[in-house]
C-alpha positions in Angstrom: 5.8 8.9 -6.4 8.2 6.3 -6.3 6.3 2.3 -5.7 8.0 2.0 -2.5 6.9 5.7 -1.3 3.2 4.1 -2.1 3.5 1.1 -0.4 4.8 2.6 2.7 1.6 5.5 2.6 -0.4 2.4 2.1 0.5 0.7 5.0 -0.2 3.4 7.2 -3.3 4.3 6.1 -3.8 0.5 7.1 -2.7 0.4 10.4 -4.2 4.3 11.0 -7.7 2.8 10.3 -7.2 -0.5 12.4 -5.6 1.5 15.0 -8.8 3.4 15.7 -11.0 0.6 15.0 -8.8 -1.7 17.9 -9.1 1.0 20.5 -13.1 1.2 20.2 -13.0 -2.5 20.6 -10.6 -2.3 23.7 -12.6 0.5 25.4 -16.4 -1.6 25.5 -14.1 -4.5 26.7 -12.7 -2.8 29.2 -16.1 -0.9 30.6 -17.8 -4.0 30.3 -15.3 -6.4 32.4 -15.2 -3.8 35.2 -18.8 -3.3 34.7 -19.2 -7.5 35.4 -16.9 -8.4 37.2 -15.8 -11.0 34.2 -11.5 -11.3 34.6 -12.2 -12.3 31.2 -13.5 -10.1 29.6 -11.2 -7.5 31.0 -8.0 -9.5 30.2 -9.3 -9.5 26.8 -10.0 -5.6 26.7 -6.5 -5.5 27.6 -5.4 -7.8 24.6 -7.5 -5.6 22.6 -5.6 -2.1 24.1 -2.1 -3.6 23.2 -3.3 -4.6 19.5 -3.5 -0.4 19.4 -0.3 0.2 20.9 1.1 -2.5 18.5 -0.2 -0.5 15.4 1.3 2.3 17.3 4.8 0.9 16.8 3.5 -0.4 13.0 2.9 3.1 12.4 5.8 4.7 13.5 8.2 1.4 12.3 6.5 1.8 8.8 7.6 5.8 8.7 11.5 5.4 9.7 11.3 2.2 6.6 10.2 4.3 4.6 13.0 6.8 4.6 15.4 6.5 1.7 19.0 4.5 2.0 21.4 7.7 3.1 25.4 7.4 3.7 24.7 6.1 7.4 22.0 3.7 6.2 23.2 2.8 2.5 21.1 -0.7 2.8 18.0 1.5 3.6 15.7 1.5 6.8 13.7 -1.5 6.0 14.6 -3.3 9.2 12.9 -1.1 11.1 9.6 -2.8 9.8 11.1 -5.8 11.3 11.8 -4.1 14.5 8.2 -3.0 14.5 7.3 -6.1 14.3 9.2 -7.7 16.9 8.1 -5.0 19.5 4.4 -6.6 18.3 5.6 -10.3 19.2 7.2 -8.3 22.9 4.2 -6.7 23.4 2.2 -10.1 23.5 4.6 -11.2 26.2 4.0 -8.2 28.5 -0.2 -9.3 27.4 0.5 -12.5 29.1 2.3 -11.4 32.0 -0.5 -8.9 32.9 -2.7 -11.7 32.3 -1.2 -13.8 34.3 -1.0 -11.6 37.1 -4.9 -10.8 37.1 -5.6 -14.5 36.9 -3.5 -15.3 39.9 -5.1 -12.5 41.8 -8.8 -13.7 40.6 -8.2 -17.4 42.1 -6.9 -15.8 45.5 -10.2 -14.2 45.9 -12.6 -16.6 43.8 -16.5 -14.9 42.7 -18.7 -14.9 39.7 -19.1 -12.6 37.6 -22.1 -10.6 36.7 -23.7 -12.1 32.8 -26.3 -10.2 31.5 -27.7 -9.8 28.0 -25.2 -6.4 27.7 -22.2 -8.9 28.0 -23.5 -10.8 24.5 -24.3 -7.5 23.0 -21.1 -6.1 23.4 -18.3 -9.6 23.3 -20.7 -10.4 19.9 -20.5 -6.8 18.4 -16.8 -6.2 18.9 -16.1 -10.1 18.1 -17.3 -9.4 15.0 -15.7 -5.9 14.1 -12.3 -8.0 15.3 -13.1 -10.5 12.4 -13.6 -7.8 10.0 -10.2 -6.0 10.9 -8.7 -9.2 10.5 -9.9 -10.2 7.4 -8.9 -6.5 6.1 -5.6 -6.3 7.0 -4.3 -9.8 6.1 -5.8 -8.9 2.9 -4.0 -5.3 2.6 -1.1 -7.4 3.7 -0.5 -9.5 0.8 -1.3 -7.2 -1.5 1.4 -4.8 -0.4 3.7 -7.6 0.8 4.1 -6.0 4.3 5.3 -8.3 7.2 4.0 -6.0 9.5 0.6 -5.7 8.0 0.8 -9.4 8.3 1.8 -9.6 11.9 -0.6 -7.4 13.1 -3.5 -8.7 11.5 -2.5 -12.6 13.3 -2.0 -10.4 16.4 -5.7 -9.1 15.9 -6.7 -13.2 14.6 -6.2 -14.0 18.3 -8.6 -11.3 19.5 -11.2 -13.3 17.4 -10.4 -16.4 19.1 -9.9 -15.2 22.3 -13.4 -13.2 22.2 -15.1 -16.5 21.2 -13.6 -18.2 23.9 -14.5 -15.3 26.3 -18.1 -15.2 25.0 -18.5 -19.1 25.6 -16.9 -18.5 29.0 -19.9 -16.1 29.9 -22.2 -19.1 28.8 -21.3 -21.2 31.7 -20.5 -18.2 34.0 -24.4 -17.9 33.1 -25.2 -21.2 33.3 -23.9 -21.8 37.0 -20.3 -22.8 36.3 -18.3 -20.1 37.9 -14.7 -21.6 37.1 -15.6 -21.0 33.5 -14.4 -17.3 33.8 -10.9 -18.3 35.1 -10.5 -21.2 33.0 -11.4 -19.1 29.6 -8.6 -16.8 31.0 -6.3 -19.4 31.5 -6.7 -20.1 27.6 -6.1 -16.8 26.4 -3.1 -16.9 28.1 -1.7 -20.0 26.0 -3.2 -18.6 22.9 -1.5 -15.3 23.3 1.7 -17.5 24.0 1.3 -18.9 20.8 0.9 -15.9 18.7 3.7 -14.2 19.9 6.1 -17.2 19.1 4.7 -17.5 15.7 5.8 -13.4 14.9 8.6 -13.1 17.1 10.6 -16.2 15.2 11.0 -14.5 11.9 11.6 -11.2 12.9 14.6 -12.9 14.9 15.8 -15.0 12.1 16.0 -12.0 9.6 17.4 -9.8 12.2 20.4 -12.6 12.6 21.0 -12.3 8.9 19.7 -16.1 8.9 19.4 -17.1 4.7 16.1 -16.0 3.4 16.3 -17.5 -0.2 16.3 -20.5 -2.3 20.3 -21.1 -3.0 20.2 -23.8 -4.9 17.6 -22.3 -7.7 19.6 -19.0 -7.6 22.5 -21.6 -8.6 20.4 -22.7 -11.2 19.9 -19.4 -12.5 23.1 -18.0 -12.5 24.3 -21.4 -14.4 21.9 -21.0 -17.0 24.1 -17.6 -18.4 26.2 -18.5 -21.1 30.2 -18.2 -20.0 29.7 -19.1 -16.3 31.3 -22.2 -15.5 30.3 -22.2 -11.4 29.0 -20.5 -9.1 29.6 -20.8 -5.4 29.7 -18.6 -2.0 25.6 -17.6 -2.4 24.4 -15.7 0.6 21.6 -13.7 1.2 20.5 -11.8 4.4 17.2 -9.5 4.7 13.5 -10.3 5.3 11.4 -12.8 2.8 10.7 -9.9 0.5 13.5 -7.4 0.8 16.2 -9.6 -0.2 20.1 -8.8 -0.5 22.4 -11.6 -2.2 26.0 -11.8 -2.8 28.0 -14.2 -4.7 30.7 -15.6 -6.9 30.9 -16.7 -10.3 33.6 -18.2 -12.5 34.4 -17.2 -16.0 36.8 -18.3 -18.6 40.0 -17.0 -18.3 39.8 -15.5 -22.1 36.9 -13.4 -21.1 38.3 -9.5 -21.2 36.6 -7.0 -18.5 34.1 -5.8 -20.4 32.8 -9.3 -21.5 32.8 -10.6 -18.1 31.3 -7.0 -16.8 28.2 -8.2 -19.3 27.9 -11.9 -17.9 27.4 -10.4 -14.6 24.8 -7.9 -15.4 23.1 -10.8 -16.9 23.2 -13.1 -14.2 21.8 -10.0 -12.1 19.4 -9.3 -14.5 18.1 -13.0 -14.7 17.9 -13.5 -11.0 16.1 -10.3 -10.1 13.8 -11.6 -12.7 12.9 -14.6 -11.8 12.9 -13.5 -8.0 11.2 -10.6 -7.4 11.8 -10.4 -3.3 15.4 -10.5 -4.4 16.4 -6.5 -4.4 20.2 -6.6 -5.2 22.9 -8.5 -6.2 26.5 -8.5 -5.6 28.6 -10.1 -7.8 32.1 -10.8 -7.7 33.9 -12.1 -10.7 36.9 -15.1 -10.2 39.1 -16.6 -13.2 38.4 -20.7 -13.8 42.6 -20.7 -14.1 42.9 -19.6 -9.8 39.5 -21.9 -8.8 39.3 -24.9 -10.7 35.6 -26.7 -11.3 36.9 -29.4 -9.3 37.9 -27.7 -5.9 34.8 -25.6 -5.9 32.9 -28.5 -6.6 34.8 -30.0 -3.7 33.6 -27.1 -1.6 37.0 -26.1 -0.9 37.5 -22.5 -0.2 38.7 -19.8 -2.8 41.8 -19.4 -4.1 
């Protein structure tokens, strides 16, 4: 099996497991809040359900990436895992806005909820099964480099927070302070803001092809090749770890084909190296005689 075939089976036994675990949690949220009363504790049942539908989307993002590059595809499917990952961030959104909504209709028609020792049984049990999910998959995530492995597990990061804050909201309901239940959900709102920012912004800057690597050390790199004599016109596109880069590099004019056909390979070679998130490199090959150091120091364009 290739390493890529075992990554991708990796993840998804990952987000299988979390899947599962995220839709127990949801359920006692969900029967508890409408057992209360707490808007709270619902809302955060609710955050709970759509961490399951986002492994959902993990899950089935994670098996089109892992299809192999075909004539319609030749780059591969990877940026379906970004996709994935985006419909995560969008999901958040829709989290807020039914959030929203049941806050608004909770300070129309204002009463406490019911606290008893079941609500501190439950928030505490699934607060800490949230934690240990969390912990899990950002671990699993950086060993198997996987953005969406990452993603989800900040997506289920908030559910810890937000279950604190939930659980510390039933304190004052509790106590006698019966804004504490609308307040708390006022909270989760902004924290589930937050998250989805924080995972929505990359997936948007790789999907806009925006530069994912360091150009000035590929530069470096390229220079440090016996023969080359510049280098210029570095791009790269793809996602932090799945990255493709193009550029060009000028020889000697006395090189023959096959000489400069070696440089090249070497300058591949000693990039891919040195940067393992970089996955190919396109090369293309201009004589010093048509692009002299001086104008492509200048920046001018190529000749």
């Amino acid at each position: 099996m290739k390493p890529d075939d075992e990554r991708n089976r990796a993840i998804l036994r990952v987000l299988m497991l979390v899947l599962g675990l995220n839709w127990a949690v949801s359920l006692a949220k969900v029967l508890l809040g409408y057992y209360t009363g707490a808007i709270s504790v619902a809302a955060d049942g609710v955050h709970s359900f759509f961490d399951g539908i986002s492994n959902v989307i993990g899950i089935v993002g994670m098996w089109v990436a892992a299809k192999p590059p075909d004539p319609e595809h030749p780059y591969g499917h990877r940026k379906y895992e970004v996709l994935a990952t985006a419909g995560i961030g969008l999901l958040l959104l829709v989290a807020i806005l039914r959030l929203a909504l049941a806050l608004w209709a909770r300070l129309e028609h204002p009463f406490a909820p019911q606290v008893e020792a079941l609500s501190f049984v439950v928030m505490l049990g699934t607060l800490g099964m949230n934690l240990g999910v969390t912990l899990y998959e950002s671990r699993r995530g950086r060993e198997l480099d996987s953005m969406v492995l990452l993603a989800d597990a900040s997506h289920t990061r908030s559910d810890v927070f937000v279950s604190s804050t939930v659980i510390a909201g039933l304190v004052g309901v509790w106590a006698g302070f019966e804004l504490a239940d609308p307040l708390v959900a006022i909270l989760v709102l902004v924290v589930i803001g937050r998250v989805a920012y924080a995972l929505l912004r990359p997936t948007f800057q790789t999907l806009t092809d925006r530069a994912q690597a360091d150009i000035p050390r590929i530069t470096q790199l390229a220079l440090g090749v016996p023969g080359v004599r510049a280098v210029h016109q570095v791009r790269t596109r793809g996602d932090a770890s799945y990255i493709f880069l193009d550029m060009h590099i000028i020889l000697p004019d006395s090189l023959s084909v096959v000489e400069g056909h070696r440089i090249s390979h070497a300058v591949k070679g000693r990039i891919m190296a040195a940067l393992p998130q970089v996955k190919d490199v396109v090369i293309h090959i201009e004589p010093e005689s048509e692009n002299p150091l001086e104008e492509v120091l200048a920046g001018k364009p190529a000749g």
